[in-house]
N, C-alpha and C positions, 0 to 999 in steps of 0.2 A: 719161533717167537720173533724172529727177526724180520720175517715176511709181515708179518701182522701187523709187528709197526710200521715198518713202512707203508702200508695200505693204508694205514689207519692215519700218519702223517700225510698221504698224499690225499685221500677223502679230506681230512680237515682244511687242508691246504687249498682244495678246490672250493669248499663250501666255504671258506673266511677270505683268504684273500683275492684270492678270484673275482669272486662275487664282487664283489666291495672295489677293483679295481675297476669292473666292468660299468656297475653301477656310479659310479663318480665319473667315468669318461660318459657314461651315455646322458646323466642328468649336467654335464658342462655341455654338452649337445644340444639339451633342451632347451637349456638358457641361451646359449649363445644365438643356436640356429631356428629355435621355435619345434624342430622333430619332436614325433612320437619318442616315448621315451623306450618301447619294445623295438619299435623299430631302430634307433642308435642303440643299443645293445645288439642287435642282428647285423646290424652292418660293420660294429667294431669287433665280433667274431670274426664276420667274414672275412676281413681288411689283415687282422690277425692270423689268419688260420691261410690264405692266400701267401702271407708276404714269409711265413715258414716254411710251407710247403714246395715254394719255389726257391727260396733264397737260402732254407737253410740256416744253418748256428751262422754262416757269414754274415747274412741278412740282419739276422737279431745282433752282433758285433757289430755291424756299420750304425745301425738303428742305437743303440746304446749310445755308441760315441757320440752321435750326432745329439744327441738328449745331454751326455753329458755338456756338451759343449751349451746346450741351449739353456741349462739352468743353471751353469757358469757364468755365461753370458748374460741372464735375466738377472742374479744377482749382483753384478758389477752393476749395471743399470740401474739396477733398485737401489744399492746402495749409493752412486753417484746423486739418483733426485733423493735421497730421504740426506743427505749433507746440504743439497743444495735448499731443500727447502726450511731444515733447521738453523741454516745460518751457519753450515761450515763445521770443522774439528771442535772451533771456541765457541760455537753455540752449541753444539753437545753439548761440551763441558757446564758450562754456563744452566745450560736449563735440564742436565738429568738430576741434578739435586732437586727441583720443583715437582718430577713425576711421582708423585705420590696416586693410589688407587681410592674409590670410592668408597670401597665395600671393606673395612678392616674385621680382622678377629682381636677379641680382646686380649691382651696377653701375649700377642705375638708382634713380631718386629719385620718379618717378611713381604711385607708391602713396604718397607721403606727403603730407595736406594743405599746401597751399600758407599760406607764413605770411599772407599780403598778400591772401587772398579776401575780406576783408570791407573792403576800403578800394574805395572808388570810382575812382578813378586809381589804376591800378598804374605802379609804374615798373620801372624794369630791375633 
């Protein structure tokens, strides 16, 4: 039973997320660089299947770090222009009480900022 699952997790596992990572790196391929979209999925196997094979669990650790570090990095940045273009800490403050959404449900309260988001202990 225990072989089964695992097979059975490792099939799912190839057919969902797999896919789906392969498919979102090759279709930012398409956009960005105009490629065929079989052919950026052929080359980010290969690119993939080349830098393990040689490199190794080290390879895929250096490779990690380096991603972590870069979407560390992307959101200190992101979060630097999205202050700088609201106007700062006091323009947060100032205009999250105006973001209200378009589309409401009747009856409900969750499209409306919450008064107590900028306090560090909420209470009830």
């Amino acid at each position: 039973m225990r072989v089964y699952f695992a097979l059975l997790s490792l099939v799912l596992y190839i057919f969902t997320k797999c896919s789906v990572d392969l498919y979102t790196g090759a279709l930012f391929i398409q956009q960005s660089l105009g490629w065929d979209l079989y052919l950026s999925i052929f080359i980010l196997i290969a690119i993939t299947a080349v830098l393990t094979i040689t490199g190794g669990l080290t390879a895929v650790i250096y490779t990690d770090t380096l991603q972590a570090f870069l979407m560390v990095g992307g959101a200190i940045v992101l979060m630097i222009m999205g202050f700088i273009d609201i106007g700062g800490y006091d323009g947060l403050v100032r205009k999250y009480p105006l973001a209200m959404t378009n589309v409401t449900v009747p009856g409900q309260d969750c499209h409306k900022p919450s008064e107590n988001a900028f306090k560090m202990l909420r209470g009830p």
